[in-house]
C-alpha positions as CSV (number, residue, x, y, z in Angstrom):
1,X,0.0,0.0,0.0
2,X,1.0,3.5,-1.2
3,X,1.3,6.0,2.2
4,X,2.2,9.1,0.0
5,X,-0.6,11.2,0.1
6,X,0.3,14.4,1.0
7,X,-3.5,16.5,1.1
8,X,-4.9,17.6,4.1
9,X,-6.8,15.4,6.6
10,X,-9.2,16.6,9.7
11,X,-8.0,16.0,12.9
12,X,-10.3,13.5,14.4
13,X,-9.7,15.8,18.4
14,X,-9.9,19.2,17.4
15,X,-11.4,18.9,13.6
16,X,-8.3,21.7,12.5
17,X,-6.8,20.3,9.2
18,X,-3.6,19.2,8.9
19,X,-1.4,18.9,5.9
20,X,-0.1,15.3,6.5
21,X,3.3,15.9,5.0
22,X,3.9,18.8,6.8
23,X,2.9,17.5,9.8
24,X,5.4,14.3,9.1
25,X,8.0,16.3,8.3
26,X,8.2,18.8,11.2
27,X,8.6,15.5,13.2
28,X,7.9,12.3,14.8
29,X,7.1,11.1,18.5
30,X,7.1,7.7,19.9
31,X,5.0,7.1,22.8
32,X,7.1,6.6,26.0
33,X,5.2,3.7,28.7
34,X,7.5,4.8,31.8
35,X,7.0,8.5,31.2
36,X,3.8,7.8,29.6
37,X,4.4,11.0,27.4
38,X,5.2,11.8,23.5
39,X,8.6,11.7,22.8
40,X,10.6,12.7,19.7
41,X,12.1,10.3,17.7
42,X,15.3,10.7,16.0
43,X,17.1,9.3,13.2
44,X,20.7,7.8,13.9
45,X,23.5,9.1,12.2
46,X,24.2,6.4,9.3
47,X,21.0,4.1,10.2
48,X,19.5,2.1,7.0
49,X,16.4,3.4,5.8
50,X,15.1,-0.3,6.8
51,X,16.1,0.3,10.2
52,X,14.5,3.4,10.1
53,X,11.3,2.1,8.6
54,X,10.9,-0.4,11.5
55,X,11.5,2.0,13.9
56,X,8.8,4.3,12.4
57,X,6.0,1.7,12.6
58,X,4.5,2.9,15.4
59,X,5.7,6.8,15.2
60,X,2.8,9.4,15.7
61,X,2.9,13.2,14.4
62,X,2.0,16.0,16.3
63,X,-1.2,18.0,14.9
64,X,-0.2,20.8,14.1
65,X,-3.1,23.3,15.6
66,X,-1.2,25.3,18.6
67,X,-4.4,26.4,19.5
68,X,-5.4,23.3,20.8
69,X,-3.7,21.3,23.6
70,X,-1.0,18.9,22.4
71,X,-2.6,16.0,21.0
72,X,-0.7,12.7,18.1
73,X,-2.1,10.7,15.3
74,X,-0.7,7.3,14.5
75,X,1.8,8.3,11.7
76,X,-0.1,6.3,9.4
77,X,-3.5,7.4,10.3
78,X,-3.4,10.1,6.8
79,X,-1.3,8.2,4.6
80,X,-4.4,6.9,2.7
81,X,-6.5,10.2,2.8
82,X,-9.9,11.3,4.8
83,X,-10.2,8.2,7.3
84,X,-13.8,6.1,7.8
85,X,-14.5,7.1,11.6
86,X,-17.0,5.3,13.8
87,X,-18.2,6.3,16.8
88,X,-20.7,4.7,18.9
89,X,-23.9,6.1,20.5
90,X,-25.8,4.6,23.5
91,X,-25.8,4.3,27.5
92,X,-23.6,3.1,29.6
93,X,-25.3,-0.2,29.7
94,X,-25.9,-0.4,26.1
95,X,-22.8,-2.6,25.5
96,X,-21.0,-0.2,23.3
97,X,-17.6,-1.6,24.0
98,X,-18.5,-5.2,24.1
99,X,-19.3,-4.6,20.5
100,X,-16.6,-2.9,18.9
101,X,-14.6,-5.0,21.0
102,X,-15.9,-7.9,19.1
103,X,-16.1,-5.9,15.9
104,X,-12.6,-5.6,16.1
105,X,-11.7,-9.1,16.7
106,X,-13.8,-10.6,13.5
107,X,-11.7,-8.2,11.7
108,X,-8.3,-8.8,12.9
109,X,-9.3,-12.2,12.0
110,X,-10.6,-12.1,8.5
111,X,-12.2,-15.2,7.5
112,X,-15.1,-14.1,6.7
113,X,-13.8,-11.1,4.7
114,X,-11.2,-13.3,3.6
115,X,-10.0,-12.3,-0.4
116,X,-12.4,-9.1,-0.8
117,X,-11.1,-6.7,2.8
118,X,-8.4,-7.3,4.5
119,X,-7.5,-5.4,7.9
120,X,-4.1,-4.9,9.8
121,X,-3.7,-2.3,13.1
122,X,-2.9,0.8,12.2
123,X,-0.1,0.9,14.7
124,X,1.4,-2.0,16.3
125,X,1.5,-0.5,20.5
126,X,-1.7,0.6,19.8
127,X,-2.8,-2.9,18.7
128,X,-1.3,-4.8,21.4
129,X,-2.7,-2.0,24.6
130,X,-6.5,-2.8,22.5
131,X,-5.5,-6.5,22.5
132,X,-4.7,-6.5,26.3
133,X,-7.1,-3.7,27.3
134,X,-10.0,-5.6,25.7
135,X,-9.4,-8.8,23.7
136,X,-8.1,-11.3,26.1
137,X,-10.0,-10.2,29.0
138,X,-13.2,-10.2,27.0
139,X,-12.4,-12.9,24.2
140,X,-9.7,-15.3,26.4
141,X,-10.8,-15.1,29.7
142,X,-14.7,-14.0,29.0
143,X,-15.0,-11.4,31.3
144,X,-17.4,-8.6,31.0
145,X,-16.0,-5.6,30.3
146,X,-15.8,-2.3,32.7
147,X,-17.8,0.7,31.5
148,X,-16.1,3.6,29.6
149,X,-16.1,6.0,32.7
150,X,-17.1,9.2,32.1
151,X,-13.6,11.6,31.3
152,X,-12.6,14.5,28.6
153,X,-9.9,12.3,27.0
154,X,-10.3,11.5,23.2
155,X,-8.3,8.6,22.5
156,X,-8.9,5.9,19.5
157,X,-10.1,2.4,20.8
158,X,-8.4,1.0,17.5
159,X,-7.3,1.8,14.4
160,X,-6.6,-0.1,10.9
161,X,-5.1,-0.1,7.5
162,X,-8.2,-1.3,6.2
163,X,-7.3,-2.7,1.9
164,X,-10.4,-3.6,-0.5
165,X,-8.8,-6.1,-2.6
166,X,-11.6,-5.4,-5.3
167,X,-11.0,-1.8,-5.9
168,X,-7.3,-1.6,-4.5
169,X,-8.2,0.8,-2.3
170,X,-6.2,1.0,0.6
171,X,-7.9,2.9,3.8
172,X,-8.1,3.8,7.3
173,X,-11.0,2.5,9.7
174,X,-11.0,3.9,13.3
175,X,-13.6,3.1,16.1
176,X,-13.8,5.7,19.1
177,X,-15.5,4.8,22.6
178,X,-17.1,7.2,24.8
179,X,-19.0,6.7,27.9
180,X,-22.8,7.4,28.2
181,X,-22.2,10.2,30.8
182,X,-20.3,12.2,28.2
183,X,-22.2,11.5,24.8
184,X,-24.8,12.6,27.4
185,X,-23.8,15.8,28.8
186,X,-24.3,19.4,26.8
187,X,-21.0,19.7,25.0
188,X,-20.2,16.4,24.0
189,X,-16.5,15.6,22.5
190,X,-15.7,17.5,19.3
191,X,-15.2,13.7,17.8
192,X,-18.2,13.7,17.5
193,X,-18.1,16.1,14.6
194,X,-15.2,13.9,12.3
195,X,-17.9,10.9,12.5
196,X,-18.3,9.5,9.0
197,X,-20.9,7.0,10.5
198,X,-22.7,5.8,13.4
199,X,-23.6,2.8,15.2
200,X,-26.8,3.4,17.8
201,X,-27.0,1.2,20.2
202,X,-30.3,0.4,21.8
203,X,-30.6,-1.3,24.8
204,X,-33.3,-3.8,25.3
205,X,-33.7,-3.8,28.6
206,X,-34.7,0.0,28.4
207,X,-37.3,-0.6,25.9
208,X,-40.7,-0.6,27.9
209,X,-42.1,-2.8,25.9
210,X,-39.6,-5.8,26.2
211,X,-41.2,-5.9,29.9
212,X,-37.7,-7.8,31.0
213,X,-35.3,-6.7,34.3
214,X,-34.9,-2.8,34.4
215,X,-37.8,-0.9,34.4
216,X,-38.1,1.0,30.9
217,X,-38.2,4.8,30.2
218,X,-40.7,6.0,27.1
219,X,-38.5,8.9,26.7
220,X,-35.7,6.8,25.0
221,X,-31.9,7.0,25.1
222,X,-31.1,10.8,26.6
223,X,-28.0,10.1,24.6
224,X,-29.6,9.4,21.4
225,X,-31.3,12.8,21.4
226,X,-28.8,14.5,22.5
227,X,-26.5,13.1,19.7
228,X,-29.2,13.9,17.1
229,X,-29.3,17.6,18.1
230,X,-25.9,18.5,18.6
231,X,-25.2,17.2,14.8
232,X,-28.2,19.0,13.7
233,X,-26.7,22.0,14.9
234,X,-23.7,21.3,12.6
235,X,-25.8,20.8,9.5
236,X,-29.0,23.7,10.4
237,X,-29.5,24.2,6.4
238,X,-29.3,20.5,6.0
239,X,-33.0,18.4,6.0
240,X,-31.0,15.1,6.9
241,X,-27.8,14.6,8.9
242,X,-25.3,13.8,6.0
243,X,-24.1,10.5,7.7
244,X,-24.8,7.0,7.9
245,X,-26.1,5.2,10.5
246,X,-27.0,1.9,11.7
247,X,-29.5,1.3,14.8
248,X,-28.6,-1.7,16.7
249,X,-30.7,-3.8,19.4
250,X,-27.6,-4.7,21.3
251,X,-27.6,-7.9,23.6
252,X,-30.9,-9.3,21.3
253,X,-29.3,-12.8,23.0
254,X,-31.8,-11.6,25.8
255,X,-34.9,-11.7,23.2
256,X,-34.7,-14.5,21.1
257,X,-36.0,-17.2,23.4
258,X,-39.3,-15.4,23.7
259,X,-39.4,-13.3,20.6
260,X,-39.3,-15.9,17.1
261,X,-39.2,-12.3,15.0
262,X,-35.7,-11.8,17.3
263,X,-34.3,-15.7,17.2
264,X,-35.1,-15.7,13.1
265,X,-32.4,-12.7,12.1
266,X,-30.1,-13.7,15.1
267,X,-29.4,-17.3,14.6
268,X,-29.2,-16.5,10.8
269,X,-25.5,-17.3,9.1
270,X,-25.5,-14.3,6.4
271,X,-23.8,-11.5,8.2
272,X,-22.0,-10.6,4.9
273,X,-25.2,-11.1,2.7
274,X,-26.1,-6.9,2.7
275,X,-29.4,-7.9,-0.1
276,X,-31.3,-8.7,2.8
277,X,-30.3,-5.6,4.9
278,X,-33.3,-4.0,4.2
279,X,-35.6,-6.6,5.1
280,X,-33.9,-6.7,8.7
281,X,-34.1,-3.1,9.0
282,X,-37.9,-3.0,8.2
283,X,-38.5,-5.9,10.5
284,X,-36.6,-4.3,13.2
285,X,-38.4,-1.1,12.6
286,X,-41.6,-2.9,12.9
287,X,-40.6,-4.5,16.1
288,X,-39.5,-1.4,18.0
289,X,-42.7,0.4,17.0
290,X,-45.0,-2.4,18.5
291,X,-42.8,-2.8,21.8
292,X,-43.6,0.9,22.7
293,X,-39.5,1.4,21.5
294,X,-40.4,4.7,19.1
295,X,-38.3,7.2,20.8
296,X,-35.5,4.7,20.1
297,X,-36.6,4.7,15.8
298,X,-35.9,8.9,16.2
299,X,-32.2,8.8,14.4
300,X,-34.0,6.9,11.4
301,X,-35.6,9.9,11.0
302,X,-32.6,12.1,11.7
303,X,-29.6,11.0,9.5
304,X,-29.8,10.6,5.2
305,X,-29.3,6.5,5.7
306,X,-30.3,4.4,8.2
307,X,-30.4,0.7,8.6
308,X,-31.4,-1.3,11.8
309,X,-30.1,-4.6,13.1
310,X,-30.6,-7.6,15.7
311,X,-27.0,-7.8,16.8
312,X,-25.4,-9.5,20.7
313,X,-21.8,-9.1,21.1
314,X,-21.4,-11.9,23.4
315,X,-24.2,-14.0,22.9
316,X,-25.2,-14.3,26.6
317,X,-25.5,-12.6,29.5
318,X,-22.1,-12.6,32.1
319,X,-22.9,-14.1,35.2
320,X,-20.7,-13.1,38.5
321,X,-18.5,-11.0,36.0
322,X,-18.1,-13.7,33.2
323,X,-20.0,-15.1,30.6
324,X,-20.5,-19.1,30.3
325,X,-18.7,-20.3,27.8
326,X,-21.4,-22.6,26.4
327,X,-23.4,-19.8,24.5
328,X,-20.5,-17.3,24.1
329,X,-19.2,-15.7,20.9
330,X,-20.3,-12.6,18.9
331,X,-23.8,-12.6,16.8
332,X,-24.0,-10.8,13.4
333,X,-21.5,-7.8,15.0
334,X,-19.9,-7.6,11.5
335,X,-23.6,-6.8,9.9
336,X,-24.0,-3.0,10.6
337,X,-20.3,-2.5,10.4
338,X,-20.5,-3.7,6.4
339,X,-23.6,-1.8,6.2
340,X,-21.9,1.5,6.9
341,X,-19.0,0.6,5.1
342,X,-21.0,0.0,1.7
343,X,-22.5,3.7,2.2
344,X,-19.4,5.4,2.8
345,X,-18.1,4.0,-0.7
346,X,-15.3,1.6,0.9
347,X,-17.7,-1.5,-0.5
348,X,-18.6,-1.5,-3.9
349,X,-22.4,-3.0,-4.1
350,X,-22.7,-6.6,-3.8
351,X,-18.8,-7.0,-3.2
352,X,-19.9,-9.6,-0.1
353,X,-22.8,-11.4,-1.6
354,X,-20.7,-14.3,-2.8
355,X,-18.7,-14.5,0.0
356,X,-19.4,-18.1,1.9
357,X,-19.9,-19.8,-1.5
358,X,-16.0,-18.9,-2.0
């Protein structure tokens, strides 16, 4: 893969631009664990450019916007141009990081995509804190997951070079975690504002009409709303939010037993198959809308595309702080990942179709 672009990308913390070659060439930082601060990194006098090379892998570049406090990219996080950026959107509770934790996992390991998108982290420490912040305790050793506390700090959960074997378009796909308290609050991160797509979750057991464990609110998700009008403030002369989403019923692993309309999309093998996408998001739609779940249905009506999905990261509940290993593993997470990707141009239309024929 080619890294030479040398245009301008948004930063993805203060949403300044900055012209990537520039920003390379003023200098590059490695990240220091003892320190735990940005340090420069120098080349050594006579050292081969393949020395160099290696030692660069996991450099990051100072943006460039003095006005802001001082904040790095993964060197590589511009090579390719604009970068896909996810964010998710829901409570605390919602599961948010059990899914892109699980997201990230069927990625990394490719066999379903294998031969049409292939994925490698974006920057190797970052790769290895995600893999022991989040994949061996949740993946290895089943453990639920702490909730994202509530702080000011924008970090990237993970980040990949992300290559479309069809097109030969290389890429970069980056997932950024939040708590509920702040997607919540009045001034939510400026993140927020580089989204190229969004993933809502909505939590069952806050849906009124699922009648199950917590008691339900017929408000909705505050942080839904919230979401919704702070990005309808950045596009007022807009009728539609320019983005896509898709609306996820998270933890669905909790429904299907008592719901058939739940167990038929969640025990179905076809995560890669988008020509039925729309039939799952009418059929969600429908099912929200007769289980008193309406205020969740609200981005639909919000954003220019929308698709809905019957997803569980886990495929069980945890019990104690772990989740039995009999029902575990992830349950159509890929689906409203490829959704969004197909609408933000990295897919071409029915790229995947043929996929488990292969």
């Amino acid at each position: 893969m080619s890294n030479s672009f040398s245009g301008t990308v948004r930063c993805p913390i203060c949403l300044e631009q900055i012209n990537w070659r520039q920003a390379k060439e003023a200098g590059l930082f490695v990240f220091d664990e003892d320190s735990r601060r940005y340090e420069p990194l120098e080349r050594r006098r006579g050292e081969s450019e393949q020395s160099w090379l290696h030692r660069t892998a996991n450099a990051w570049i100072r943006c460039t916007n003095s006005d802001f406090y001082r904040h790095f990219l993964p060197v590589l996080y511009g090579a390719y141009g604009e970068p896909i950026i996810i964010v998710a959107v829901g409570t605390s509770n919602s599961g948010k990081t059990h899914l892109l934790t699980m997201l990230a996992a069927e990625l990394e390991r490719g066999t379903i995509l294998a031969g049409k998108l292939s994925f490698q982290p974006l920057d190797p420490t970052l790769g290895q804190i995600f893999r022991t912040n989040y994949v061996r305790p949740l993946i290895e050793e089943r453990q639920r997951l702490p909730y994202t506390g509530p702080t000011d700090d924008v970090f990237f959960m993970h980040a990949w070079r992300g290559y479309n074997h069809q097109t030969g378009r290389p890429f970069v796909l980056a997932f950024f975690d939040f708590s509920g308290e702040v997607l919540h609050r009045d001034n939510p991160p400026l993140t927020l504002n580089a989204a190229s797509a969004l993933i809502f979750l909505a939590d069952p057991e806050l849906i009124p009409g699922f009648g199950k464990r917590r008691s339900g609110s017929p408000l909705g998700d505050p942080t839904f709303s919230n979401i919704c009008a702070r990005l309808k403030i950045s596009h007022e002369n807009e009728r539609f939010i320019p983005l896509p989403i898709a609306t996820v019923i998270s933890k669905s692993d909790l429904l299907q037993y008592q719901m058939p309309e739940v167990a038929r999309w969640l025990l179905r093998d076809d995560d890669t198959d988008l020509s039925t996408v729309e039939q799952e998001s009418e059929d969600v739609y429908a099912f929200l809308a007769i289980k008193g779940g309406s205020p969740w249905l609200m981005p639909t009506h919000e954003f220019v595309s929308s698709t809905l999905h019957f997803v569980s990261a886990t495929g069980t509940s945890a019990k104690d702080g772990y989740f039995p290993e009999r029902q575990f593993g992830p349950r159509r997470v890929l689906r409203p990942l490829l959704s969004l990707l197909a609408r933000t141009g990295v897919l071409k239309p029915g790229q995947l179709q043929d996929n488990r024929s292969e």
